[in-house]
C-alpha positions in Angstrom: -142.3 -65.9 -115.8 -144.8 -67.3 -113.3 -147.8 -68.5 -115.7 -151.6 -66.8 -114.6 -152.8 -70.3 -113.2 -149.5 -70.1 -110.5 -150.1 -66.8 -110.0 -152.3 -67.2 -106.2 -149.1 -69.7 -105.6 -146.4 -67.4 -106.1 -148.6 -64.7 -104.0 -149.2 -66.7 -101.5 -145.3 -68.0 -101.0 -144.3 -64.7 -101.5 -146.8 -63.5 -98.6 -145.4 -65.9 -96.2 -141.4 -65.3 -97.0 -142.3 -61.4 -96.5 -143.9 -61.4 -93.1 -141.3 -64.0 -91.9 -138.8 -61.2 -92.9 -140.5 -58.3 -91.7 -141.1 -59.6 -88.3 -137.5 -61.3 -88.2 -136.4 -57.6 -88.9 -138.2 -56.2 -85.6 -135.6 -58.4 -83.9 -132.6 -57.0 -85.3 -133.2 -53.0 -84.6 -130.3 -52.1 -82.7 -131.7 -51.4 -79.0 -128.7 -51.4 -77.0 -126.2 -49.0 -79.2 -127.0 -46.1 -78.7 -130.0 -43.5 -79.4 -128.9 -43.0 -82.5 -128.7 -46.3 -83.9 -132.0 -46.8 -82.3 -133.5 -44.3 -84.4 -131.8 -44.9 -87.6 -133.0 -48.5 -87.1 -136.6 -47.7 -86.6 -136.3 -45.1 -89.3 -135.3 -47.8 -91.7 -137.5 -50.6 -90.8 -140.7 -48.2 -91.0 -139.4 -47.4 -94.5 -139.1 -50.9 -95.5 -142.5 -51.3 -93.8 -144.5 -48.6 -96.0 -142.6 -50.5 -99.1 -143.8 -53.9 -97.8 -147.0 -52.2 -97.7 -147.0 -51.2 -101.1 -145.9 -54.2 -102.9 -149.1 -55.9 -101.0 -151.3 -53.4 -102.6 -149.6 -53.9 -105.7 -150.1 -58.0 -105.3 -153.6 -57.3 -104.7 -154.3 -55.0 -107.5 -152.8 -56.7 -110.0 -154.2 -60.2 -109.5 -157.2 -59.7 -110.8 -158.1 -59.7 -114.7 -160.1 -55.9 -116.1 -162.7 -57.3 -118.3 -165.1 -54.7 -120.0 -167.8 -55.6 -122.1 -168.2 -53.8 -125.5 -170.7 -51.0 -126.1 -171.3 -48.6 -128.8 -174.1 -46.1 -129.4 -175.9 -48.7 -130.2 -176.6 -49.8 -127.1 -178.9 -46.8 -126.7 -182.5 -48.3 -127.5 -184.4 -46.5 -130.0 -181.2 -44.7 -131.1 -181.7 -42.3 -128.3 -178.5 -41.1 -128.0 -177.0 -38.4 -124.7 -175.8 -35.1 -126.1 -172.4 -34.3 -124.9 -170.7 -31.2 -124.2 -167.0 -30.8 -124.8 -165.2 -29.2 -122.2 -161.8 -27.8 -123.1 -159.8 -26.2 -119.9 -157.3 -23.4 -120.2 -155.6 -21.3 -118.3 -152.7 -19.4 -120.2 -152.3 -22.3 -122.6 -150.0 -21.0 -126.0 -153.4 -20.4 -128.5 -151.0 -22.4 -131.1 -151.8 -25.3 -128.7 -154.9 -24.2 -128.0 -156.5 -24.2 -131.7 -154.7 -27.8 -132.6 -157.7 -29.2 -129.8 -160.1 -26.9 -130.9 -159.8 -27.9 -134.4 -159.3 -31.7 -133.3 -162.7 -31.5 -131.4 -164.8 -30.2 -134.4 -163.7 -33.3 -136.1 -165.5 -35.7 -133.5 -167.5 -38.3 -135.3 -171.0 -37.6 -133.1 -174.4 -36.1 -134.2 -173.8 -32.7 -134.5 -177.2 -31.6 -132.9 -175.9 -34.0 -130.1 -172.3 -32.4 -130.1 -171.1 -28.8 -128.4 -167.7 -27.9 -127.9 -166.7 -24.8 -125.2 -163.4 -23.6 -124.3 -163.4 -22.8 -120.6 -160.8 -20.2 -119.9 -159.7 -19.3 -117.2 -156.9 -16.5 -118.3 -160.0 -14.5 -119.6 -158.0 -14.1 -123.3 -159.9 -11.6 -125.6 -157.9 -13.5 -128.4 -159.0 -16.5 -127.0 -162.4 -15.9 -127.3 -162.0 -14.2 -131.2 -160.1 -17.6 -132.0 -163.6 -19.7 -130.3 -165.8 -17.5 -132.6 -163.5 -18.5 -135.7 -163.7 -22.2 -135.2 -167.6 -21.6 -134.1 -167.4 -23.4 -130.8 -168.7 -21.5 -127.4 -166.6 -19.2 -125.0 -166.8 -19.7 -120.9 -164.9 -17.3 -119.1 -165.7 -16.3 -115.2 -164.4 -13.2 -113.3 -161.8 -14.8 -111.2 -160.1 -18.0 -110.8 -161.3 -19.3 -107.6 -161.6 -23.1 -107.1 -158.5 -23.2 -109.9 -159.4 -25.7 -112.9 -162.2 -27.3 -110.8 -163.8 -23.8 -110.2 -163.2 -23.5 -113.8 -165.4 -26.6 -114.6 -167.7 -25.7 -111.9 -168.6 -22.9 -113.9 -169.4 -24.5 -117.3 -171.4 -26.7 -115.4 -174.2 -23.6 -114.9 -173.6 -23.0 -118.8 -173.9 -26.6 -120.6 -177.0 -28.4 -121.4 -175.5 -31.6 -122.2 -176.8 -35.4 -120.7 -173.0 -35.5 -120.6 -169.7 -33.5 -120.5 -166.1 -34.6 -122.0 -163.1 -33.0 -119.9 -160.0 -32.2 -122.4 -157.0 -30.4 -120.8 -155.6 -27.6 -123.7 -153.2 -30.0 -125.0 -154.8 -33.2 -125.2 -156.1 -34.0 -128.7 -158.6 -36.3 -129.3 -159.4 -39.0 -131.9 -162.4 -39.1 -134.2 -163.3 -41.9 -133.1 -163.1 -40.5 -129.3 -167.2 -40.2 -128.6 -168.2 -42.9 -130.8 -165.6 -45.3 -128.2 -166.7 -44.1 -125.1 -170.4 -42.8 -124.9 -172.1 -46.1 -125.7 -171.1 -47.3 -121.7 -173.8 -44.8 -120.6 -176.5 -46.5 -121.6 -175.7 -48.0 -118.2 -177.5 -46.1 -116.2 -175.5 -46.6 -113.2 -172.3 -45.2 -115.3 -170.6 -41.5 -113.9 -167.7 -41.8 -116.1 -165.5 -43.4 -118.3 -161.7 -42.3 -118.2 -159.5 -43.3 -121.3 -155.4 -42.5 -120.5 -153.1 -39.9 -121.0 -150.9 -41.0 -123.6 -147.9 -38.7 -125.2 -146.9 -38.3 -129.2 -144.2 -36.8 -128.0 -141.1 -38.0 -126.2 -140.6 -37.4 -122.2 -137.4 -36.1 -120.4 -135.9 -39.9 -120.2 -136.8 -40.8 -123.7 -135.3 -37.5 -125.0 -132.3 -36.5 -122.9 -131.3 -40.1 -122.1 -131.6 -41.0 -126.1 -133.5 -44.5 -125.1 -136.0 -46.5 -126.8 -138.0 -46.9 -123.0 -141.7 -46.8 -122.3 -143.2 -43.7 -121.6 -142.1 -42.9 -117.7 -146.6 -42.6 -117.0 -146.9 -45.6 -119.2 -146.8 -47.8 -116.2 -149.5 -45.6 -114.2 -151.6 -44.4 -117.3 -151.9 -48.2 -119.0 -151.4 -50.4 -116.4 -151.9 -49.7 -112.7 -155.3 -47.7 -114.4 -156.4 -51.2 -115.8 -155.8 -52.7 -112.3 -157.8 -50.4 -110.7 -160.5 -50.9 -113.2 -160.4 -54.3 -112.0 -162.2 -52.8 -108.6 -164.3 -50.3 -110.0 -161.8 -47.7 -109.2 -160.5 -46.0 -111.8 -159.0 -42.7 -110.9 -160.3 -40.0 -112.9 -156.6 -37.7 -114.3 -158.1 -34.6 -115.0 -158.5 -35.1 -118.4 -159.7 -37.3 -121.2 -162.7 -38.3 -119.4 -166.7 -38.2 -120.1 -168.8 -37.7 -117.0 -172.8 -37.9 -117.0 -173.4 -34.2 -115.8 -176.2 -34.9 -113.4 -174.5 -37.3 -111.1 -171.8 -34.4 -111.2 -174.0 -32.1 -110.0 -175.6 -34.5 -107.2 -172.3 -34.5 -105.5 -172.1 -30.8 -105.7 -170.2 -30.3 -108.6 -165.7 -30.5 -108.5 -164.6 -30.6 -105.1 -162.1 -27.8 -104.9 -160.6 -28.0 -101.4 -157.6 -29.4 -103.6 -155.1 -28.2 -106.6 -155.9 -31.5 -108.2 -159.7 -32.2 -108.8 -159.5 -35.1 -110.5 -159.0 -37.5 -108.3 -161.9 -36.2 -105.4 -164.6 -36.2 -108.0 -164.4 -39.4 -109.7 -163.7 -41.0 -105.7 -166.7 -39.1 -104.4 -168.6 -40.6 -107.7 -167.6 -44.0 -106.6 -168.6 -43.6 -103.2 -171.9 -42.9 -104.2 -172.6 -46.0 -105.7 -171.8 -45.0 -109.3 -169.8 -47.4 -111.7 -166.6 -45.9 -113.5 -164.9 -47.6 -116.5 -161.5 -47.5 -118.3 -161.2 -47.9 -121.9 -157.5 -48.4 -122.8 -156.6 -46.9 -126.4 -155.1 -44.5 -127.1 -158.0 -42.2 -127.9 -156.5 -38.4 -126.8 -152.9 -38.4 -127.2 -151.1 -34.6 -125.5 -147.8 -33.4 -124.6 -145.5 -34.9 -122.3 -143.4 -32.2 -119.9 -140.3 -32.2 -121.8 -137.9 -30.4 -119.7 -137.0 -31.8 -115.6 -138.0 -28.5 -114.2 -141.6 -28.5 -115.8 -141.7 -33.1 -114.8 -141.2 -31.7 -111.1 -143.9 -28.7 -111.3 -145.9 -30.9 -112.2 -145.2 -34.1 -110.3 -145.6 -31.4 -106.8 -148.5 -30.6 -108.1 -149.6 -34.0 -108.4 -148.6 -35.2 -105.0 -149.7 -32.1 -102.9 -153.3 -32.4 -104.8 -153.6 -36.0 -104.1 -153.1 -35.7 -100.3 -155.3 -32.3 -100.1 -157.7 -34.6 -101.4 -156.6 -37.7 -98.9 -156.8 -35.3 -95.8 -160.4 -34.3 -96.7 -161.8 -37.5 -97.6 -160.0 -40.4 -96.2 -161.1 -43.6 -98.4 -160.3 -46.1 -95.6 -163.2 -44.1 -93.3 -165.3 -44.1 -96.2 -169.0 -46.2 -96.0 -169.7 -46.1 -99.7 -166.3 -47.4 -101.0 -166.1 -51.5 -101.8 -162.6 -53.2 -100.3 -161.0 -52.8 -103.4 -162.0 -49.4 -104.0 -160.4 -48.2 -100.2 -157.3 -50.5 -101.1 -156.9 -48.4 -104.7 -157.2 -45.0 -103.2 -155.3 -45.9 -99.6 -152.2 -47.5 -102.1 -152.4 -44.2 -104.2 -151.2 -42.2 -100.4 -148.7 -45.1 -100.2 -147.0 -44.4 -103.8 -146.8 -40.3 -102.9 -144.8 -41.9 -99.4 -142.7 -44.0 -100.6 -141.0 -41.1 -101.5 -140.2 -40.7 -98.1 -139.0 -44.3 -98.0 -136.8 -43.8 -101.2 -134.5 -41.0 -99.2 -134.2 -43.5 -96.4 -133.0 -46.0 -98.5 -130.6 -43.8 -100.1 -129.8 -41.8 -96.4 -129.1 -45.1 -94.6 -125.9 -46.7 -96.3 -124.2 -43.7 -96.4 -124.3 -42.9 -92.9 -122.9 -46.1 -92.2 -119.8 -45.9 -94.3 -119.5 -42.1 -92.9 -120.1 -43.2 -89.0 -120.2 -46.9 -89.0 -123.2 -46.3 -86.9 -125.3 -49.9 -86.3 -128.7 -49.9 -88.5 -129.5 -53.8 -88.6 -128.3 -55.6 -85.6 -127.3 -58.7 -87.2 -124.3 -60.9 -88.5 -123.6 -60.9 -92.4 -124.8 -65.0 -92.3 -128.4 -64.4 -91.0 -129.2 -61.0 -92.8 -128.4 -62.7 -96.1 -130.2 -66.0 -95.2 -133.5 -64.0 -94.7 -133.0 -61.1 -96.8 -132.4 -62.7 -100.0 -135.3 -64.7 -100.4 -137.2 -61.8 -99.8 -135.4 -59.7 -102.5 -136.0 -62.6 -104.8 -139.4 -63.3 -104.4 -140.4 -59.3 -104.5 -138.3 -60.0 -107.6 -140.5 -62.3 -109.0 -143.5 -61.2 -108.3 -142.8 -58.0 -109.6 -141.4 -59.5 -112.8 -144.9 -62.0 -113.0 -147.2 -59.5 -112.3 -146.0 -56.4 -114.2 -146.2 -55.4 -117.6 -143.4 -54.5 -119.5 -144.0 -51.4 -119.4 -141.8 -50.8 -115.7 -138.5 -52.4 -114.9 -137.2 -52.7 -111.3 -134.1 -51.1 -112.8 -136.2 -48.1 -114.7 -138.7 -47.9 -111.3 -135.2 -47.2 -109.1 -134.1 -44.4 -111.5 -137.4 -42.6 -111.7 -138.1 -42.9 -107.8 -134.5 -41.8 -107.7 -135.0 -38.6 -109.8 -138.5 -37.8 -108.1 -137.5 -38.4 -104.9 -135.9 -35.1 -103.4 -138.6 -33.1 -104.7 -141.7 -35.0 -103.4 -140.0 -35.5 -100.4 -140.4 -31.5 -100.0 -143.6 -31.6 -101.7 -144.7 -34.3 -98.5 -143.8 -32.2 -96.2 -144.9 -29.1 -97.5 -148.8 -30.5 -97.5 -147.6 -31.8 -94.0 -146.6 -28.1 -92.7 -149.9 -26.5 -95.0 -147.6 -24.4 -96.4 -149.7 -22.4 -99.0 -147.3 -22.5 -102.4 -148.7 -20.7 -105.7 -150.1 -23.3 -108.3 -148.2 -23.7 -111.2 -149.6 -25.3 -114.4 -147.1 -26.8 -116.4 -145.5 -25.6 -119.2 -145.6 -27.9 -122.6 -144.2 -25.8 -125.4 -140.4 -25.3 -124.2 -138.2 -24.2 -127.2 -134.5 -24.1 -126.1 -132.0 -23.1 -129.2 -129.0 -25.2 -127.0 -128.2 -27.7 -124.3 -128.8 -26.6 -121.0 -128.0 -27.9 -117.8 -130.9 -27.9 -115.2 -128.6 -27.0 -112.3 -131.1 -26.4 -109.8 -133.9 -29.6 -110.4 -130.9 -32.3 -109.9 -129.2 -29.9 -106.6 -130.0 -32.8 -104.6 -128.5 -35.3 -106.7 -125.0 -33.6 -107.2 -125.0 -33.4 -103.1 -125.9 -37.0 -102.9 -123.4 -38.2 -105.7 -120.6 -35.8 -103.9 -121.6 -37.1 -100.4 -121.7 -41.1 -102.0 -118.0 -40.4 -103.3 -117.0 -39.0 -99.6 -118.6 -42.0 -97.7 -116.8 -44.4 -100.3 -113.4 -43.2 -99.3 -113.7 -42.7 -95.6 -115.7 -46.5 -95.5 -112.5 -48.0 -97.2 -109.7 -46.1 -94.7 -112.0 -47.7 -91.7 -112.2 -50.9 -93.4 -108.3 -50.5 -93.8 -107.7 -49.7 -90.4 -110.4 -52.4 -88.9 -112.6 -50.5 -87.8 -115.4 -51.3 -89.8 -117.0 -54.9 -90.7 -115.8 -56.1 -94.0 -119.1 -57.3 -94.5 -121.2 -54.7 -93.8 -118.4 -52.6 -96.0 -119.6 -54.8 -98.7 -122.6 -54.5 -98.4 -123.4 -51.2 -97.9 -121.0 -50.1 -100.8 -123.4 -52.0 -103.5 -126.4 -50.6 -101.6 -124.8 -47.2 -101.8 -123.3 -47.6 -105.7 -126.7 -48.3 -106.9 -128.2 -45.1 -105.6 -125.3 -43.4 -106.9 -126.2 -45.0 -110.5 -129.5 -43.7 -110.0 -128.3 -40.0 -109.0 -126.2 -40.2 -112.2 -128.9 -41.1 -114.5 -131.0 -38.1 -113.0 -127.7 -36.0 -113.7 -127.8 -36.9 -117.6 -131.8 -36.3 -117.9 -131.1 -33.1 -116.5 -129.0 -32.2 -119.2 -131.4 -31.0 -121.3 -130.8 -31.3 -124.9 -131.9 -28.2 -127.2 -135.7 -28.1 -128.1 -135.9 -26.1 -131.8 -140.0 -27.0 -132.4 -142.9 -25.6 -130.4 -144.4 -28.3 -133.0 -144.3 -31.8 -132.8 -144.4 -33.3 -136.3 -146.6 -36.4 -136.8 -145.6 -39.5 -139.1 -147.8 -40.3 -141.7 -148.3 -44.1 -141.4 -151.3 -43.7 -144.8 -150.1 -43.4 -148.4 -151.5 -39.4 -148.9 -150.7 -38.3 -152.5 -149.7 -34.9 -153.1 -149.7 -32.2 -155.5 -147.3 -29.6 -155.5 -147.9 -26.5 -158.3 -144.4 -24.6 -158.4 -143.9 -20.7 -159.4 -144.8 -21.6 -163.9 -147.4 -24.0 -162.1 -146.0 -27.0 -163.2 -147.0 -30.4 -161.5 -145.4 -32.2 -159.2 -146.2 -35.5 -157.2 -145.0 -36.5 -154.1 -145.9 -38.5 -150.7 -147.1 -36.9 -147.5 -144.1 -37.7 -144.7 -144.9 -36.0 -142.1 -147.3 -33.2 -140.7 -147.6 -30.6 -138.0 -150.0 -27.8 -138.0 -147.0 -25.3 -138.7 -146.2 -27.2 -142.1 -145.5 -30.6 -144.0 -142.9 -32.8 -145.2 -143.2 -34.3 -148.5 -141.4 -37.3 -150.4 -141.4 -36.2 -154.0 -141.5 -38.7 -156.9 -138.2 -37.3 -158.8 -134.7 -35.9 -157.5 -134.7 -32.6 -156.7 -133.3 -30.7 -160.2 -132.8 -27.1 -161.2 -135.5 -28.7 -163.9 -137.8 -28.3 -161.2 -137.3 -24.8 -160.2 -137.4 -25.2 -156.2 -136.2 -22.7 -154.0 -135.7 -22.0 -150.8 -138.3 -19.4 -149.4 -140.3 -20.0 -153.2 -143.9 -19.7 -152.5 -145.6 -22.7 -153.9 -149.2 -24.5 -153.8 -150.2 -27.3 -152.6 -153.1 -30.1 -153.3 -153.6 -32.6 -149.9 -156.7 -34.2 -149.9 -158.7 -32.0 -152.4 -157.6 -28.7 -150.6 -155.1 -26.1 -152.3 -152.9 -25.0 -149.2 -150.5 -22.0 -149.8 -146.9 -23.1 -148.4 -143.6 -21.5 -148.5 -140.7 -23.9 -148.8 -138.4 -24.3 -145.8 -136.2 -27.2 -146.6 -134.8 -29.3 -149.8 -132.9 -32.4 -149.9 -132.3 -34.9 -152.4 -136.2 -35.8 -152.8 -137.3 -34.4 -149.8 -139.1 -31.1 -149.4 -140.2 -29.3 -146.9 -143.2 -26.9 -146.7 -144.8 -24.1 -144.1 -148.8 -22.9 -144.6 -149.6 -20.4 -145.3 -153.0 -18.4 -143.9 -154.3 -21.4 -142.9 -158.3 -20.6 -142.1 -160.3 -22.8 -139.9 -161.3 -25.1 -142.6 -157.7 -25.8 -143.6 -156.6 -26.1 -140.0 -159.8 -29.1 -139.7 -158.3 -30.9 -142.8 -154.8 -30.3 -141.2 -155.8 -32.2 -137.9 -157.8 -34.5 -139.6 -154.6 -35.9 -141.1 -152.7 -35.1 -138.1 -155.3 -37.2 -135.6 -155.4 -40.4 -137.7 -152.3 -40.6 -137.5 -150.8 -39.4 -134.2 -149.2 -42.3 -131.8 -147.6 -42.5 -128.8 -143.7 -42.0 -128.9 -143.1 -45.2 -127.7 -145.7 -48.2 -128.9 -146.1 -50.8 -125.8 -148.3 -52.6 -127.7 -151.1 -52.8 -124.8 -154.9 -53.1 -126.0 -158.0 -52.9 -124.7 -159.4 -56.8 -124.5 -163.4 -56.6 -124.6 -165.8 -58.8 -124.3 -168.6 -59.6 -126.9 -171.6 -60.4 -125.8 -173.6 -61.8 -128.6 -176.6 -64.2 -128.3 -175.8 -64.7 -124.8 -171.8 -66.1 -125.7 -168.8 -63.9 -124.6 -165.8 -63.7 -126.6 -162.6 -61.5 -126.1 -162.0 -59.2 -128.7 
């Protein structure tokens, strides 16, 4: 790897070997064979084009280093701390998942004469609001849903009082420590908001289905491309997990809501007034990943036809108030949604060689490999010096692979203004069995059926002569390694069976327990594991007849100086395991106290925030 003093080098090198490729590549569209060629050959080079485009962006974004500069509350002179209001947005949200962010909230380590917490609900829930008045936090609700979540938020805004506001989506629980991390950046004046990522504790599609030991598939966007951003002062605000100082909100006229995705017009429009934004990378809200393909591509269409709503009403690139770097953030953001578009051209192109042996590149075997391979290798490298670990080229192909079909659509539905009903995804799927997601990965059985077709008639040309053994060759690999990738959207698709709305957490502290069976006998054990549906419990002795445990026994429990009433659900060896039992408001605080300090991400990538110290006027990184 390319050491962080080389890295302006290798950019630079890797500059030059591009544009000599890409303008070599004008002179090798096929003019003279045809219409069709002619078009196919255009079609591919705009493709590799837009990905050209993209890796620029990504050359740019990365080369510069995020630095943030600690700040805590007290950084507030005099102690004069902002008040915050904590927004929690629901639609028709389980309440199971519901009250796990409720409870989570009350926990936050903040003044409480400083602190309010409000659901905002937009399924206008009569439970919902019985459950708010249980837990003691406020109830928003508004007669209709127009202006979807950013109507929603719109509204609270006429309802809170707060210097600031905290947006939590329904299952996105945060930290203690979630305030106390973020608030202390306001005492810039010149702050709007501060976005930490979305981070999962529980496993995504790949990770799941797949049975691999991978990053997060948002890892790359939520960790990394985030931090680059934040390099330009433009983070991208994600709809959640964010605190935003109300009145510079409200200057801008509150959430935009020409678009299904508000998030990423308000913090833009924010920037473009001047405002500074900040990421803070820990892991200080951790949610639920989609865990089935159908609910990853609701929500990925939602994603991409939200972003471009937002692109089509206010282009960055036109955009007075945004820096360079800011319009270069927001304009690659468009690209990235695109290069769907360029993905099925990639995949489209070999095929309908081996089917027609119709010309695409007009050149011999000699001189497409003489220019093209430096160019693979150096996009190669600079991908490899510049990226984190937590996106492989290999990984990046299967995900664009899976995504592709689907956004494509999506693209061209925003394209068209074809008005499609909003659909919030769905993060409590229990399925009892496997299932195959026929209809998500459609595209990918054509394309895997089609690559198999192309394969044979290729090789009866290349038989008979009447194909280029070369260009065989080539387009074989080109078209086997989109077929690898259909493959691997195949096996995510096959959805293993999902028996817990709950996730259990892993208790990383050493939590005694008691446990006081039916002739309310002692028994010590260690806390393993803990959901808000029950616990699992390491106990100090083998499991006897001596020790009269049951299944289905009613027993109590001690954790943490509260008596829990449990049921037993599971015994082996040493090992029990326990469900509550009327677990009250209180309980269910002491339940996600545990629960928060020690929820992680499925997968630990090890990245950190670095800070800066700034003490008697020397900086250090933390």
């Amino acid at each position: 790897m390319v050491a962080d003093t080389g890295r302006p080098s290798a950019s630079a090198v890797n500059t030059f070997i591009s544009l000599v490729y890409i303008l070599w590549r004008i002179t090798v569209i096929p003019i003279h064979h045809g219409l069709i060629s002619f078009i196919l050959g255009v079609t591919l080079y705009l493709a590799e084009l837009l990905g050209l485009v993209a890796f620029f962006n990504f050359q740019y974004l990365f080369a510069k280093k995020y630095k943030l500069e600690l700040k805590t509350l007290d950084n507030f002179k005099n102690g004069n701390i902002p008040s915050v209001d904590v927004l929690i947005c629901t639609y028709n949200e389980p309440l199971s998942l519901l009250e796990k962010t409720i409870a989570a909230s009350t926990n936050l380590i903040y003044p409480k004469d400083k602190l309010n917490i409000y659901v905002c609900d937009d399924g206008r829930r009569i439970e919902l609001k019985q459950l708010c008045n249980k837990y003691r936090v406020n109830y928003i609700t508004r007669e209709d849903n127009e202006g979807a979540k950013a109507g929603n938020i719109n509204n609270a805004l006429t309802h809170i009082k707060g210097d600031l506001f905290a947006v939590l989506d329904a299952d996105m629980i945060p930290k203690k420590e979630f305030l106390q991390k973020t608030v202390g950046y306001f005492s810039d004046d010149n702050m709007a908001f501060v976005q930490t990522p979305q981070v999962y504790y529980n496993q995504d599609i790949y990770q799941y289905n797949l049975g691999r030991n991978i990053p997060n598939e948002q890892d790359f966007f939520m960790r990394d491309i985030q931090e680059a951003r934040a390099s330009r002062d433009a983070v991208l605000h994600v709809g959640t997990n964010a605190i935003f100082r109300k009145k510079y909100v409200e200057e801008i006229g509150g959430y935009p809501t020409c678009s299904i995705t508000e998030d990423m017009a308000v913090g833009m429009l924010l920037q473009e007034k001047g405002y500074s934004s900040a990421l803070i990378n820990e892991e200080l809200v951790l949610g639920l990943s989609a865990n089935t393909f159908t609910e990853l591509v609701k929500q990925r269409d939602r994603w991409c036809r939200g972003n471009l709503q937002v692109l089509k009403h206010f282009n960055p690139l036109f955009s007075k108030g945004l820096s360079f770097g800011q319009k270069i953030a927001y304009f690659d953001g468009a690209v990235y949604w695109f290069s769907n578009l360029q993905k099925i051209i990639y995949i489209v192109c070999p095929l309908i060689y081996l089917l027609t042996s119709k010309l695409i590149i007009n050149a011999t075997i000699y001189s497409l490999l003489s220019v093209y391979i430096p160019f693979l290798v150096g996009q190669h490298l600079i991908f490899k010096t510049f990226s984190p670990k937590s996106r492989s080229v290999k990984w990046a192909h299967y995900y664009d692979t899976a995504m592709a079909p689907h956004l494509t659509l999506s693209i061209i539905k925003e394209i068209l203004c074809l008005n499609i009903k909003f659909n919030v995804t769905s993060k409590e799927v229990v399925l009892d069995k496997k299932n195959f997601q026929f209809r998500v990965v459609f595209p990918h059985i054509i394309l895997a059926i089609v690559s198999i077709i192309a394969w044979v008639v290729s090789t009866k040309l290349v038989l008979e002569n009447n194909m280029h053994f070369g260009a065989y060759l080539i387009n074989m690999g080109w078209s086997i390694f989109n077929f690898i990738g259909a493959l691997i959207s195949l096996k995510a698709a096959y959805q293993k069976p999902i028996f817990r709305i709950s996730e259990r957490i892993s208790i990383n502290e050493d939590i005694t327990v008691k446990l006081y069976n039916k002739q309310n006998n002692l028994i010590i054990g260690k806390l393993l594991d803990i959901s808000e549906k029950g616990i699992g419990i390491l106990l100090n002795e083998k499991i006897t007849e001596d020790l009269n445990l049951h299944i289905k026994d009613k027993i109590q429990v001690n954790l943490l100086n509260n008596d829990f009433d449990c049921s037993i659900s599971r015994l082996n060896n040493k090992i029990i395991g326990l469900q509550f039992k009327n677990i009250t408001p209180d309980k269910m605080k002491v339940i996600m106290s545990i629960f928060t300090e020690n929820m992680q991400p499925h997968y630990d990538n090890k990245k950190i925030q670095n800070y800066i110290i700034t003490d008697n006027k020397e900086s250090i990184c933390a």
